[in-house]
Structure formats: structure tokens, C-alpha cells
C-alpha positions as CSV (number, residue, x, y, z in Angstrom):
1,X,125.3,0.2,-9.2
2,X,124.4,3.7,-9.5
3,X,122.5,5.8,-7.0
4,X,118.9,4.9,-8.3
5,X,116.9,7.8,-6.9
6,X,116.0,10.5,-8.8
7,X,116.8,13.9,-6.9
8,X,116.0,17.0,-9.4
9,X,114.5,17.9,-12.4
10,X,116.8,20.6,-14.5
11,X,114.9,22.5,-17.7
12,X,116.2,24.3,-20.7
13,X,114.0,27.6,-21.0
14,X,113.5,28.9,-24.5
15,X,111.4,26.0,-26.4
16,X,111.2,23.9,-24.0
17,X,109.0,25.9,-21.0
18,X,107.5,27.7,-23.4
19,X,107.8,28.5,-27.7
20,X,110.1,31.7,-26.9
21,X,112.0,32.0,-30.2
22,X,110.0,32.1,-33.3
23,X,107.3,34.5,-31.9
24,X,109.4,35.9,-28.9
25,X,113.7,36.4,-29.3
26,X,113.0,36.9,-32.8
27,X,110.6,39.7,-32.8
28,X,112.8,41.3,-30.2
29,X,115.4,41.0,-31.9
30,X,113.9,42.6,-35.1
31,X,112.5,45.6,-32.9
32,X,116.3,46.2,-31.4
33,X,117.3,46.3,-35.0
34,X,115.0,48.7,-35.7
35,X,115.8,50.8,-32.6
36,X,119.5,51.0,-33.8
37,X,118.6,51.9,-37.3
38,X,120.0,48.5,-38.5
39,X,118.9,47.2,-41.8
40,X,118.0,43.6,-40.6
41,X,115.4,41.3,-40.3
42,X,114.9,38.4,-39.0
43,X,112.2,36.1,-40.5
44,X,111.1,32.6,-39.3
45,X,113.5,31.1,-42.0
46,X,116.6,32.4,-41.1
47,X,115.7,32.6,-37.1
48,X,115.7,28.9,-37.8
49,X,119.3,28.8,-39.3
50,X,120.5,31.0,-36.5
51,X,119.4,29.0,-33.9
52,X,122.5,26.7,-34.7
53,X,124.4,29.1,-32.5
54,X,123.8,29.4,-29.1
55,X,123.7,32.8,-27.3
56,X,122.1,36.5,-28.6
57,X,125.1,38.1,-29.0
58,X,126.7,34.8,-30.5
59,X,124.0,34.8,-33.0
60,X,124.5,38.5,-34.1
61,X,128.3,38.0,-34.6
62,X,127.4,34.6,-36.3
63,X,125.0,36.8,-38.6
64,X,127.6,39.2,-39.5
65,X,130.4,36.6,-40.3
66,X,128.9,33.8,-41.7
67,X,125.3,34.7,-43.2
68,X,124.3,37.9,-44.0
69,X,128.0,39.9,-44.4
70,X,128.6,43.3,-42.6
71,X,126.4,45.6,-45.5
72,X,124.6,48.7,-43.5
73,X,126.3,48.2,-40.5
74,X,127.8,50.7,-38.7
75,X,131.6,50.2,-38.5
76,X,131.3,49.7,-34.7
77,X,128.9,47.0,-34.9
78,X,131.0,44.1,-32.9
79,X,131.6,46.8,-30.1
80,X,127.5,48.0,-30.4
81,X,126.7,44.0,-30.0
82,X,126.3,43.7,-26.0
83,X,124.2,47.2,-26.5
84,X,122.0,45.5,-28.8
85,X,121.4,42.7,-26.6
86,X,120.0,44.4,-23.7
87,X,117.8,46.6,-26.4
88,X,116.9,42.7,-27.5
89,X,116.2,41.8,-24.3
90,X,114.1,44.9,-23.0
91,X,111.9,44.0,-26.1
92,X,111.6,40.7,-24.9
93,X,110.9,41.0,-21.7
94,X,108.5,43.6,-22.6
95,X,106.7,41.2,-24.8
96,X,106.4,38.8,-22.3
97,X,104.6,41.1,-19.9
98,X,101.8,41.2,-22.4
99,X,101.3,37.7,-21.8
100,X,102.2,37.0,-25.3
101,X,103.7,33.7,-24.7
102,X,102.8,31.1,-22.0
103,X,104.1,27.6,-21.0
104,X,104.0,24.7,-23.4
105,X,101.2,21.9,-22.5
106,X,101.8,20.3,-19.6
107,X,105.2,22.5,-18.0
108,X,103.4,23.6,-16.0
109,X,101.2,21.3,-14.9
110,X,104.6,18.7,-14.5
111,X,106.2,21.3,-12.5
112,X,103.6,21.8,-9.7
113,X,103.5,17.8,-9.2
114,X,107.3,18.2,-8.9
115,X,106.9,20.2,-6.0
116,X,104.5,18.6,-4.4
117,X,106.6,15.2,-4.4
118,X,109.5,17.3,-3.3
119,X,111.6,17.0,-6.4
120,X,114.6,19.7,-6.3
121,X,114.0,22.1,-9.8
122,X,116.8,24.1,-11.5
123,X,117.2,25.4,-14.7
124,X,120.0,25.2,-17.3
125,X,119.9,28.2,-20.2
126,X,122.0,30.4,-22.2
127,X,119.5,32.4,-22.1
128,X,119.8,35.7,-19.8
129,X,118.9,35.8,-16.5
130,X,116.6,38.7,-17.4
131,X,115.1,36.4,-19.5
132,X,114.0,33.5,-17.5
133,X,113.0,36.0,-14.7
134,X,110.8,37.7,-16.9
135,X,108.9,34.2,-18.4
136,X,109.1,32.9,-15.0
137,X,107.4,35.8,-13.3
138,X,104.7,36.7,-16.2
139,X,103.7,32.6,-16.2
140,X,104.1,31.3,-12.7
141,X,104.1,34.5,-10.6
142,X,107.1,36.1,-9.2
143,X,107.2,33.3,-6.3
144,X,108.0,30.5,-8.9
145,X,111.3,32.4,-8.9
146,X,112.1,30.6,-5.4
147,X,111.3,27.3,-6.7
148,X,114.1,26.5,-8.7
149,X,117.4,26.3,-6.5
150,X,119.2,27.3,-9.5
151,X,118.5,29.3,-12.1
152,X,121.7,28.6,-14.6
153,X,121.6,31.3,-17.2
154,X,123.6,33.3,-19.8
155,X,126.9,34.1,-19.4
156,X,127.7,32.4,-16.1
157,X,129.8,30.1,-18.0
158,X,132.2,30.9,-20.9
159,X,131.2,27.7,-23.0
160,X,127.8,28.0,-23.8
161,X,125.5,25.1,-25.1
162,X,126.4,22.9,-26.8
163,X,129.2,22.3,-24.4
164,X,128.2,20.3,-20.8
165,X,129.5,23.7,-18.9
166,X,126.3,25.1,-17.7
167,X,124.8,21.5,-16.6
168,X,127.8,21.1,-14.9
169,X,127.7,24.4,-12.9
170,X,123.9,23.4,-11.9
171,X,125.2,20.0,-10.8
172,X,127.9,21.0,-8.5
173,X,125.5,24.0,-7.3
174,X,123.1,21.7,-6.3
175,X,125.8,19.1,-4.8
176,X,124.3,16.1,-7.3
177,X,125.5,13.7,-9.6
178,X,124.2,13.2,-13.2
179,X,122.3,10.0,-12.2
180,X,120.1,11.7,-9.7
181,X,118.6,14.2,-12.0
182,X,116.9,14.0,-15.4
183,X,117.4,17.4,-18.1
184,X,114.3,18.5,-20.2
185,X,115.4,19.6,-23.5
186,X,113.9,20.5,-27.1
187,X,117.1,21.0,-29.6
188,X,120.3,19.1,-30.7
189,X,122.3,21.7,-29.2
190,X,120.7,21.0,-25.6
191,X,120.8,17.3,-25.7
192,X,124.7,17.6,-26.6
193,X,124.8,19.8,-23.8
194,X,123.1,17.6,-21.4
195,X,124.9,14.5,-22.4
196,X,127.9,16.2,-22.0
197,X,127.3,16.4,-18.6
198,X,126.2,13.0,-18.2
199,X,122.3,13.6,-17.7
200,X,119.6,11.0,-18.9
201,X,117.6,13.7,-21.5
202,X,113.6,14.0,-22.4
203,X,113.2,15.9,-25.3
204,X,110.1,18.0,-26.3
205,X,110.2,19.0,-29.9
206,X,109.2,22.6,-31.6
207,X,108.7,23.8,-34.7
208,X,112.2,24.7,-35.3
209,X,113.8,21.5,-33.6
210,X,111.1,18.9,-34.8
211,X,113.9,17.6,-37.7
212,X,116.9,17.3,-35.0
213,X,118.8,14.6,-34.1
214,X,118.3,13.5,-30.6
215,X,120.0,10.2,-30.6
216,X,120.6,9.2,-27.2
217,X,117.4,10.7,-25.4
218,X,115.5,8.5,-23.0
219,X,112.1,9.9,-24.9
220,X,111.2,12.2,-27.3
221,X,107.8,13.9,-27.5
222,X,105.6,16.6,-29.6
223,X,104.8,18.1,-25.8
224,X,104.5,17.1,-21.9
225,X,100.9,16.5,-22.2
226,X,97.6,17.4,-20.6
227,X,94.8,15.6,-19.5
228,X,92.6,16.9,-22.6
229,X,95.7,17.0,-24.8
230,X,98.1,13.6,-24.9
231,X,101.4,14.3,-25.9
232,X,102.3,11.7,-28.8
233,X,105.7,9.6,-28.9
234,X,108.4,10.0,-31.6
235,X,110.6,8.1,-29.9
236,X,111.0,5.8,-26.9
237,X,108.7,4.3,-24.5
238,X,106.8,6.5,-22.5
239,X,104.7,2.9,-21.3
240,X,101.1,3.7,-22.0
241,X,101.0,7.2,-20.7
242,X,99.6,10.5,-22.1
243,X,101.2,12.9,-20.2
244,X,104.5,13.3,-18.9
245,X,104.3,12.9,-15.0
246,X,106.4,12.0,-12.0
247,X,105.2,8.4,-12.5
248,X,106.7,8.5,-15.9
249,X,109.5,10.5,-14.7
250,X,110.4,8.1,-12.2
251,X,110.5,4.6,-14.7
252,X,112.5,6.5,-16.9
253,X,115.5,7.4,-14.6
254,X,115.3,3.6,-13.3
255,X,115.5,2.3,-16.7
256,X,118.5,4.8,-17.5
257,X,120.3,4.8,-14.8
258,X,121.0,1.0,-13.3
């Protein structure tokens, strides 16, 4: 048998804490383009395409080789790419100070009952470190930075989602096995990820990810729920709740890991 008990929660960031891409990384992006003079832009359609690749600087090369072809770019452009990055993410974080974009329903909300219960939080991202810093500190507060034990970000590992790598470098930080945490995810590329590593998966949907494949996840939902705002199911059994809470939490990683 398994060890039953359920240790720590580990979260994606962008679209799953909070709707970062469409109306955040994009819009960054778009302004570092600008900055550099580069004849690019990134609307919602083709954000959505580009989110198939992991990573910023991934997604520029990705741009370059596969979508949009090198036109108007200067001839140093792969070189320029980790320059535009941190222009991408000054804009973003930026952004985020403004208050622009706050938690999904319920993150937050989830996350405070996790504490209180003494659940163990970390966080699993290719996202920059800059990044979850910045979301973390213009949402929760600066202290919420000390809440998670480990903050798993960017280029800490050289696979990047949808490869198990950065799960895996959480786990062994935190000295824990798969079957004593649960992951919290919102696209294909993050449930392969987290199944990779051998983690039970909840899924909460966006805009971009509602049309994904997530077979395999122990639930999937439109959001985590508030008391004046159920979440509704799309897949699984989240047995007569509304909102996604430790209770929930806790039924879930029993039924999944026996």
C-alpha cells in the first residue's frame, strides 16, 4: 500500500494562480517587442498557438522557426533572445504591480486553509522566478513568499514542461514522494509534466486550455470555487462540493493513491 497521507500541495503559476497569459505575458511580450523595434505582435490567437511551447525564450525561438519566419528581425535575433526576455519580464512584472491581474476564484482562498491545516505548499513553473515573485508579492503580500518551501521556477531545470524535471526537483527538495502531494494544473503541457513525475493532478481550465486533453486527472474544473461562486465539474467527481477545499483535497488523494 501506498503512504496514504497527503503531505503538500505543489501549483503551476501562470493559468492556474491566476489568468497571467492572455492579458499578462502577452502584453509584455508585445511591449518588449516594441522596445526593441521588432515588428511583432502577439494577438490572443496566436498567444494561444504559442503556448504549445513551454518557456519565453522557447516561445520566441519557436516563433522564429516554426510560425512567423525571421522577416524584420535583426540578424542577431537568437543572441538578442535572453535580452528580450528580461525586457518581457520587466513589463510583466511591471504590469502586475498595477494590480492588473489577481488570483483565480478560490486560489486563494484554498491556499490560506492549506496553511492553516499545515499542508507543506511549493510551486512548480517555467515561469521565471521574477515572475512568481512579482504575482506572489502584488496578490498575497511579500510574506506569502515564505509560505511555499519551494518555489520551482524557470531555468532551474534544463527540461522544461512538458517533461516531469521540474516536479521532480520540488519532490526531492521537499524530501517527498509523489503519493504524498497532489499538483494543481490548467494545460496539457502541465498535466504531462505532473504525470511524469508521478503526481495525482487537479486541473483548472482557462480560456486557452479549456479544449485540452487532460486524460488522467483526478478532477477537472472551470475554477477552485468560492462560496458565492461554485466551480462547475467537467470531469470527475468532486462528491457534492462547490468549492475546492482540503475536505475535497483530502478524498481525492485517498481515492488516487491506495
Amino acid at each position: 500500500m501506498k503512504n496514504s497521507t497527503l503531505k503538500a500541495l505543489i501549483f503551476d503559476v501562470d493559468g492556474t494562480l491566476a489568468d497571467t497569459e492572455r492579458d499578462g505575458h502577452r502584453v509584455a511580450f508585445n511591449a518588449a517587442f516594441d522596445e526593441y523595434g521588432i515588428d511583432w505582435h502577439w494577438d490572443v490567437e496566436l498567444y494561444g498557438k504559442l503556448l504549445a511551447v513551454t518557456g519565453g525564450k522557447e516561445r520566441m525561438r519557436y516563433c522564429v522557426s516554426d510560425l512567423l519566419g525571421s522577416d524584420n528581425l535583426p540578424e542577431n535575433f537568437d543572441d538578442l533572445v535572453p535580452e528580450l526576455h528580461a525586457a518581457k519580464t520587466r513589463h510583466y512584472t511591471e504590469l502586475l504591480s498595477t494590480g492588473a491581474i489577481p488570483l483565480r476564484p478560490g486560489v486563494e482562498r484554498l491556499i490560506n486553509e492549506a496553511r492553516d491545516k499545515g499542508y507543506r505548499l511549493a510551486i512548480s513553473t517555467t515561469t521565471t522566478p521574477e515572475n512568481v515573485t512579482a504575482l506572489l508579492t502584488h496578490t498575497l503580500g511579500a510574506d506569502s513568499l515564505d509560505w511555499f518551501e519551494v518555489i520551482a521556477a524557470g531555468d532551474i531545470v534544463p527540461a522544461k514542461k512538458p517533461a516531469g524535471d521540474i516536479y521532480v526537483f520540488a519532490l526531492k527538495a521537499m524530501d517527498l514522494k509523489p503519493e504524498q502531494c497532489l499538483a494543481f494544473e490548467d494545460s496539457r503541457n502541465g498535466i504531462l509534466s505532473s504525470q511524469d513525475a508521478g503526481l495525482t493532478t487537479l486541473i483548472t481550465i482557462n480560456g486557452y486550455t479549456q479544449d485540452d486533453d487532460f486524460s488522467g486527472a483526478a478532477l477537472v474544473l472551470d475554477n477552485m470555487g468560492e462560496p458565492d461562486q461554485p466551480f462547475n465539474v467537467l470531469a470527475g467527481d468532486a462528491d457534492g462540493h462547490s468549492m475546492l477545499d482540503c475536505e475535497l483535497l483530502e478524498k481525492i488523494h485517498s481515492t488516487h493513491n491506495i
